[in-house]
C-alpha positions as semicolon CSV with decimal commas, in nm:
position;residue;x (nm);y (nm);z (nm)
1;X;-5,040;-12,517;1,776
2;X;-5,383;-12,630;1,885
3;X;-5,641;-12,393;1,976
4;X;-5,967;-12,400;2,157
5;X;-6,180;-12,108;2,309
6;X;-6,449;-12,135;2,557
7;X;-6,666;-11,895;2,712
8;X;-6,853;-11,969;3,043
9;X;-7,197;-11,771;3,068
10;X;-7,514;-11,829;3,276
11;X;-7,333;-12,097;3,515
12;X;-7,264;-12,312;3,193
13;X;-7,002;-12,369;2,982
14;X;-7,055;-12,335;2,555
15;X;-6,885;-12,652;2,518
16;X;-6,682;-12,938;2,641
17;X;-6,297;-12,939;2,693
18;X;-6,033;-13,225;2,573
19;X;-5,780;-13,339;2,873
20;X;-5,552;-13,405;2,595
21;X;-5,453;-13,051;2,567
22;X;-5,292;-13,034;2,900
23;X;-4,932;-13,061;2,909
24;X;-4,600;-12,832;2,981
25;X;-4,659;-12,657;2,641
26;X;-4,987;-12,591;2,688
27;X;-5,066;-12,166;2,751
28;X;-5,426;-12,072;2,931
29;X;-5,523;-11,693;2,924
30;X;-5,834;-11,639;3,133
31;X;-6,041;-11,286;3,123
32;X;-6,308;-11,280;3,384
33;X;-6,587;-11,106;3,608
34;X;-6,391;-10,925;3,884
35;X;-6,683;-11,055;4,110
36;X;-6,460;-11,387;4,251
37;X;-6,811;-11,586;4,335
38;X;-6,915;-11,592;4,010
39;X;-6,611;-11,737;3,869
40;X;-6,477;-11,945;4,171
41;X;-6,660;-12,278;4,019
42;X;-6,509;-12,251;3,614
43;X;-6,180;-12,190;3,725
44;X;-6,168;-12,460;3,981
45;X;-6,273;-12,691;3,670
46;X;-6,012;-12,571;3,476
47;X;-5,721;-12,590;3,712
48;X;-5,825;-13,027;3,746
49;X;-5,831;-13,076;3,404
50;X;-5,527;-12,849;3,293
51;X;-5,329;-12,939;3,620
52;X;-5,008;-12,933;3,451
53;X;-5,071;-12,613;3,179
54;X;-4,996;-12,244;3,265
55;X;-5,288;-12,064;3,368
56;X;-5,283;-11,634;3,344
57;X;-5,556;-11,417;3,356
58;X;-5,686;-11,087;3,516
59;X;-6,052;-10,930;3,572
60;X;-6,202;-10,749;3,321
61;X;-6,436;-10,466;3,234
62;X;-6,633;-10,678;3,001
63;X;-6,503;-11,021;2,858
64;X;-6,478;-11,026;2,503
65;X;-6,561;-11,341;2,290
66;X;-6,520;-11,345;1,898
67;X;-6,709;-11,054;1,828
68;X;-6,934;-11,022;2,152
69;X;-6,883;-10,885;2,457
70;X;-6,981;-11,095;2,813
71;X;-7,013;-10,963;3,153
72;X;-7,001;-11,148;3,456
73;X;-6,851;-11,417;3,278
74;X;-6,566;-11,653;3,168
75;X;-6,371;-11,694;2,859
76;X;-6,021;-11,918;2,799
77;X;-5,803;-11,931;2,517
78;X;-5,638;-12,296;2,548
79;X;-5,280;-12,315;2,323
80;X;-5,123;-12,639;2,322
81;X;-4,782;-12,570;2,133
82;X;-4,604;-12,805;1,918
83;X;-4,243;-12,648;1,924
84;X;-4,266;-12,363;2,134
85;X;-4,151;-12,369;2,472
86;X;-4,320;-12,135;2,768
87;X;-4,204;-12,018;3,094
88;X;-4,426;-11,904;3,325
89;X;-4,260;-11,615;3,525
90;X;-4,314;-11,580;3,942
91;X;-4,619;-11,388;3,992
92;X;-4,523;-11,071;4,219
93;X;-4,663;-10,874;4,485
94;X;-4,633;-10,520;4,311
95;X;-4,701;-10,141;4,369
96;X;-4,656;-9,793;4,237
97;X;-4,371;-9,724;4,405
98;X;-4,226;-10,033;4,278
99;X;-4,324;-10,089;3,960
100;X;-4,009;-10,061;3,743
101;X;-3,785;-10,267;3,981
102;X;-4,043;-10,502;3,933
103;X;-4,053;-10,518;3,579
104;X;-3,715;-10,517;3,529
105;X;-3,722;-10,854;3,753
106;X;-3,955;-10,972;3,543
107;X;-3,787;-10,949;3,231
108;X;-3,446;-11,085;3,369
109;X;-3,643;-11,385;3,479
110;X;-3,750;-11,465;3,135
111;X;-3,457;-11,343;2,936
112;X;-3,249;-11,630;2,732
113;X;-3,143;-11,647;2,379
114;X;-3,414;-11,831;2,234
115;X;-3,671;-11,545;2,394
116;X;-3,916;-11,462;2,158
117;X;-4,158;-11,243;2,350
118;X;-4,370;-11,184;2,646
119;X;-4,692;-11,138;2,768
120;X;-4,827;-10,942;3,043
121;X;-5,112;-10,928;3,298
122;X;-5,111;-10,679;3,587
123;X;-5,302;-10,558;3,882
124;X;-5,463;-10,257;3,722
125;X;-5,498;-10,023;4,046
126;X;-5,174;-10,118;4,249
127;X;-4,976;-10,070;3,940
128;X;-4,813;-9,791;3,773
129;X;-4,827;-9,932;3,436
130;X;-4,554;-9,685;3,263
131;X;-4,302;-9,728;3,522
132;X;-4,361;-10,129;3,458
133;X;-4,327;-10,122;3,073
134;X;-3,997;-9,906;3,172
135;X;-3,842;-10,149;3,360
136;X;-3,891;-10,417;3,132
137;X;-3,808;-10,201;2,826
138;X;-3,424;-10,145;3,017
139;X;-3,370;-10,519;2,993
140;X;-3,552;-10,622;2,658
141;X;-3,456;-10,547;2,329
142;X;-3,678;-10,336;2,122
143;X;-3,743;-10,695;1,833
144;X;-3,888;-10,866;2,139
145;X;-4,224;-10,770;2,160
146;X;-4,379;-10,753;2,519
147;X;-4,765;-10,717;2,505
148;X;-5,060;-10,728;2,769
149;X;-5,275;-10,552;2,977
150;X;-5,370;-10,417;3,341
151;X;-5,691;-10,568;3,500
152;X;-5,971;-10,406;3,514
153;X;-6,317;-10,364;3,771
154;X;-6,547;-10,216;3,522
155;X;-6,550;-9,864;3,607
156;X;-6,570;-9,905;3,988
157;X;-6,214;-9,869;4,057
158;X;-6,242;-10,063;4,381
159;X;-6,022;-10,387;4,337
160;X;-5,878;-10,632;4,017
161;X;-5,700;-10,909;4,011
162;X;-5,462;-11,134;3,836
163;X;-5,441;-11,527;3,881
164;X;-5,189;-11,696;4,152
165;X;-5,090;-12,057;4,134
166;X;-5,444;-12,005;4,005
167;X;-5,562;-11,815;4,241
168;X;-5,725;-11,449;4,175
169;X;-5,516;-11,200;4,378
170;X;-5,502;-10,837;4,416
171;X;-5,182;-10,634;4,418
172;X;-4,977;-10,890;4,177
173;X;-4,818;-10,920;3,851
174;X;-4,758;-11,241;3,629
175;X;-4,641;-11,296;3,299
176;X;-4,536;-11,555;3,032
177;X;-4,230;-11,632;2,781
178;X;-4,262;-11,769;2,477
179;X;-3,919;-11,986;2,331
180;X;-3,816;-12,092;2,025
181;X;-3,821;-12,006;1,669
182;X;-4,163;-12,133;1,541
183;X;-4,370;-11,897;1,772
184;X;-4,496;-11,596;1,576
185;X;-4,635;-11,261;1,755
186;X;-4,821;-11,015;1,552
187;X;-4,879;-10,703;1,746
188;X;-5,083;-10,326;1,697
189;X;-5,228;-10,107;1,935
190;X;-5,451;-9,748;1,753
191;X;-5,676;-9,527;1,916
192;X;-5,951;-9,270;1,783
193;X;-5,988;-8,993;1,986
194;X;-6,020;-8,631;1,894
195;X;-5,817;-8,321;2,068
196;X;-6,014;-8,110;2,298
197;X;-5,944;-7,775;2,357
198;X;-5,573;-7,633;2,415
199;X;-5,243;-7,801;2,489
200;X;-5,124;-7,720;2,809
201;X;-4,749;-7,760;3,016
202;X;-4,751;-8,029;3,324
203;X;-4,565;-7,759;3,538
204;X;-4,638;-8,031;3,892
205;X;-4,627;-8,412;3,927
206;X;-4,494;-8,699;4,029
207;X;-4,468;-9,004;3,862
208;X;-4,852;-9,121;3,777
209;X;-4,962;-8,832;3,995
210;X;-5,077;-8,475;3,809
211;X;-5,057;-8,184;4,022
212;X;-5,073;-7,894;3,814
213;X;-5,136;-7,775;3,446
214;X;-4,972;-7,443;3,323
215;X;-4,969;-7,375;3,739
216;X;-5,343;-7,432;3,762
217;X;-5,472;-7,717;3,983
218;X;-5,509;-8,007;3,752
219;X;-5,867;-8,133;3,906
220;X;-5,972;-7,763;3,864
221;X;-5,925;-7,770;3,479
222;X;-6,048;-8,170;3,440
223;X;-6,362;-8,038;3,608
224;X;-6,440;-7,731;3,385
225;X;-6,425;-7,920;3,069
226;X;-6,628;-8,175;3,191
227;X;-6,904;-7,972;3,353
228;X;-7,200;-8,136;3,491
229;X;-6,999;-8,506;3,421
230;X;-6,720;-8,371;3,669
231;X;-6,917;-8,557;3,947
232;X;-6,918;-8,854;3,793
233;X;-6,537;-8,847;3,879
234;X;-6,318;-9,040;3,818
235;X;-6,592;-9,271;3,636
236;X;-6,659;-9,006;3,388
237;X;-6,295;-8,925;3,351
238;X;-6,300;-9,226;3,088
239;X;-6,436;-9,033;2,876
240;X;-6,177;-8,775;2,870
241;X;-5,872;-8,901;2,813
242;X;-5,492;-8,710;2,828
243;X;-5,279;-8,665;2,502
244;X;-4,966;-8,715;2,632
245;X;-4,661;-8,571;2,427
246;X;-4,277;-8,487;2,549
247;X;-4,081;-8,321;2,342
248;X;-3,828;-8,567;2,282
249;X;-4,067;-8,871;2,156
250;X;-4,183;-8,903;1,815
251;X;-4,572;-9,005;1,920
252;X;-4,733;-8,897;2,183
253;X;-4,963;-9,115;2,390
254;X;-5,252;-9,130;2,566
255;X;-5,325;-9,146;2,967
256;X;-5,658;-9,242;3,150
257;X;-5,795;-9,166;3,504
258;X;-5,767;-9,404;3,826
259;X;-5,865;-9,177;4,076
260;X;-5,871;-8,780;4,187
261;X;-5,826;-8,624;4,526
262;X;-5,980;-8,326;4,625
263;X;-5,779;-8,207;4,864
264;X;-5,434;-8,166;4,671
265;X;-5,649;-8,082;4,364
266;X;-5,450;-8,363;4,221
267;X;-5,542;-8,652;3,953
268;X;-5,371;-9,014;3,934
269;X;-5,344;-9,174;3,601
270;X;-5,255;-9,513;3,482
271;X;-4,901;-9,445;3,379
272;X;-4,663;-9,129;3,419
273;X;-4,738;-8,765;3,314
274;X;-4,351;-8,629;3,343
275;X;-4,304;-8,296;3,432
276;X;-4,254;-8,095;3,120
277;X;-4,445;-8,234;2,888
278;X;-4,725;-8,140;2,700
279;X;-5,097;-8,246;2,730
280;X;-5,445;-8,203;2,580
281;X;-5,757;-8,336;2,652
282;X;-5,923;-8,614;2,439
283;X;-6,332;-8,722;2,347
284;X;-6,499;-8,931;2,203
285;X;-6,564;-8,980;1,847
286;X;-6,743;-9,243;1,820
287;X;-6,649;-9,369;1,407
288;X;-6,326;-9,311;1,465
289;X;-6,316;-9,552;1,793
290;X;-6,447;-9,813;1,595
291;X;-6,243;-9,692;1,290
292;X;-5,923;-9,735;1,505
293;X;-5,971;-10,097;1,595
294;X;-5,993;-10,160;1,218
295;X;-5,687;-9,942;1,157
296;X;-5,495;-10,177;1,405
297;X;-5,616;-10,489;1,254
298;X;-5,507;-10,357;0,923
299;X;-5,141;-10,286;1,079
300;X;-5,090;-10,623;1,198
301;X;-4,789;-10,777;0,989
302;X;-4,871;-11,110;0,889
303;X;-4,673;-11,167;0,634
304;X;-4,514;-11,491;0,764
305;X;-4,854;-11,625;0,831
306;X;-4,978;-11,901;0,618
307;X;-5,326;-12,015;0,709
308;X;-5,213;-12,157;1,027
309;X;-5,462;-12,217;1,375
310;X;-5,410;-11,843;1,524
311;X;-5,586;-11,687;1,808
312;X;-5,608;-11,298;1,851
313;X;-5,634;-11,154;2,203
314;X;-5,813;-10,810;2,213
315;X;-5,752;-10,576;2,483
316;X;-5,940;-10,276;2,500
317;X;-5,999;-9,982;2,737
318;X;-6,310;-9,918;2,926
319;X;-6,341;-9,560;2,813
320;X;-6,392;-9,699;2,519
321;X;-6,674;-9,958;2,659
322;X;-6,841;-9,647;2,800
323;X;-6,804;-9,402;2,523
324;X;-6,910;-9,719;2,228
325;X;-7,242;-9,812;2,464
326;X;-7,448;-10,022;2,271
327;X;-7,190;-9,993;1,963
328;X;-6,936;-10,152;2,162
329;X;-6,952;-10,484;1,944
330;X;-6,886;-10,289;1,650
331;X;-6,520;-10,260;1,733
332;X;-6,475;-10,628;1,792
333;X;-6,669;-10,728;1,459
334;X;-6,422;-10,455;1,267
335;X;-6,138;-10,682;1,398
336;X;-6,294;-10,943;1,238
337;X;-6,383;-10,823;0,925
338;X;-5,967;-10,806;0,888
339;X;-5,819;-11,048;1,045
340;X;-5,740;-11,435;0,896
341;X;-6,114;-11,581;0,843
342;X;-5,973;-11,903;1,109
343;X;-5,892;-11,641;1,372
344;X;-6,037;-11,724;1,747
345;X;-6,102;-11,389;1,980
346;X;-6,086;-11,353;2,318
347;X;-6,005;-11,047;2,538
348;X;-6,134;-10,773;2,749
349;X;-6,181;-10,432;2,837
350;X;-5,903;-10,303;3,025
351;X;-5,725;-9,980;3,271
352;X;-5,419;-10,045;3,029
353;X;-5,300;-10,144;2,720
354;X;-4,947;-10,296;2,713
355;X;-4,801;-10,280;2,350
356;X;-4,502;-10,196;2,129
357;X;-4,455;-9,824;1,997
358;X;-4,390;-9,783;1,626
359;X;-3,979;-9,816;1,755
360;X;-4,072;-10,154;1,923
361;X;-4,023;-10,017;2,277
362;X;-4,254;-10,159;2,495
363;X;-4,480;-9,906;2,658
364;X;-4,837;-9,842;2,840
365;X;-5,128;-9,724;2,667
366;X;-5,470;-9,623;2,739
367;X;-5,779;-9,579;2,541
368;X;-5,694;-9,790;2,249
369;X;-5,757;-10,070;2,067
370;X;-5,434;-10,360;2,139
371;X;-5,418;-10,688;1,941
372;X;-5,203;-10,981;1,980
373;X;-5,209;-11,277;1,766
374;X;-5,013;-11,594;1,829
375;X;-4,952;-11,848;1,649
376;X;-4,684;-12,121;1,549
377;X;-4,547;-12,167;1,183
């Protein structure tokens, strides 16, 4: 595999591109400003000189770049592979009522024998990220991992997007294959957040949609914990995370805010809160955030790699962004301090994290740390 990573900052890009990397093989992820003018020109450039490459990529909270973060900018991963075959899968209109049916088309478009795994880029507000991973989950075995995230618009919550025939668009999904048996995917996804308060019952919802906690309106109790931040919502709901645990699953997980309504005294997450389960507030620890993106560099298996070109792609929340401030960078040099010493970084902050549970179940999670690292043996 060849590898090259740009970033595109100030209305200039860091360095010059080689036209011989474009060809069928050849995978482009793209993390940008969610602000279309200011990235209208660089990915104009790259769609003439990569006509014939695959081209993904969503808007971010925050680019990330080896280990510093960008906003209002730019940055590409280019992969030209050797012996690995892609397929880039029809980008889809999707929604929240529509989500799994989705996903499950998804997979089925992508499924052969020679699958190896996927990767995943989805409208973060239209989406219901849970009942996605579930769809695709029903068609993909467990050893192929899926990874990816849902794009992000800082912590504005207003619109994302995800690229069309090259295009940003709201409202769609896309994703890519990867074929053959020289394609290697190392995967991990930890988080670092400490329990607040006590557990409580969801006794109301409905899909991503939280009604009521142990019969209490579910905005009512948000709002009490957070005190004078509760009118920040659902900005400042970032910063206070669900632990999400049924009692059927070995882990439990962890849910972020999209949006509240005051009327129904109800709160919409990123993925499902089933009725049922059990839930407890998270906050901020700031060590252990940084300590968790360590922790998931140090799960990566890499024992079939052997000093090959490999790129990681980093996806992390925005409550984390928010929470980290000015330490934010400090996570992304912790992932370097781990990973191979010829790793290349890109990524960004996130409303999603799409990664593997410890069964290899593809799933949604929120306020975490998620690595992928490609590479070809």
């Amino acid at each position: 595999m060849l590898l090259e990573t740009y970033l595109y900052h100030n209305d200039s890009w860091n360095k010059e591109f080689d036209p011989s990397y474009d060809s069928k093989n050849t995978l482009l992820i793209v993390f940008a400003s969610p602000d279309i003018t200011k990235i209208e020109k660089p990915l104009r450039k790259l769609s003439e000189i990569f006509s014939t490459s695959i081209i993904i990529g969503a808007s971010t909270a925050g680019e990330i770049y080896q280990d510093e973060l960008y906003e209002d900018s730019l940055v590409v991963s280019v992969m030209k592979f050797k012996k690995t075959s892609l397929r880039h899968s029809i980008c889809t209109l999707i929604s929240s009522e529509n989500s799994f049916e989705k996903g499950v088309s998804i997979a089925n478009d992508l499924l052969t024998d020679e699958l190896k795994g996927i990767f995943i880029l989805s409208d973060g507000l239209h989406a219901n990220g849970s009942q996605l991973t579930e769809g695709i989950s029903s068609v993909i075995k467990d050893e192929i991992p899926v990874t990816g995230g849902l794009a992000a618009d800082g912590d504005r919550f207003n619109t994302t997007w995800v690229l069309v025939g090259n295009k940003p668009k709201s409202g769609y999904v896309c994703a890519v294959g990867f074929y053959g048996d020289f394609i290697q995917i190392a995967y991990a996804s930890k988080g670092g957040w400490d329990r607040l308060g006590l557990e409580r019952v969801v006794t109301k919802s409905k899909n991503n949609v939280l009604f009521e906690l142990d019969n209490q309106p579910a905005l009512e109790i948000y709002k009490r914990y957070l005190g004078d931040k509760a009118d920040g919502l659902p900005a400042t709901g970032l910063l206070f995370p669900l632990d999400l645990r049924n009692d059927n699953a070995s882990e439990s997980k962890v849910r972020t805010i999209l949006a509240v309504d005051e009327e129904s005294q109800s709160i919409t997450f990123a993925g499902d809160i089933p009725e049922g389960s059990h839930v407890t507030l998270m906050k901020a620890n700031y060590n252990r955030l940084i300590d968790g993106a360590s922790e998931a560099a140090e799960t990566l298996q890499l024992q079939e790699y052997n000093d090959e070109t490999i790129v990681s792609i980093a996806i992390s929340c925005v409550g984390r962004r928010l929470v980290l401030k000015s330490r934010v960078e400090e996570e992304l040099e912790a992932i370097l301090d781990v990973v191979p010493p010829k790793t290349k970084q890109i990524g960004f902050y996130s409303y999603g994290e799409i990664s593997p549970l410890s069964s290899g179940k593809c799933d949604l999670h929120n306020q975490t740390m998620t690595l992928t690292l490609l590479w070809e043996r």
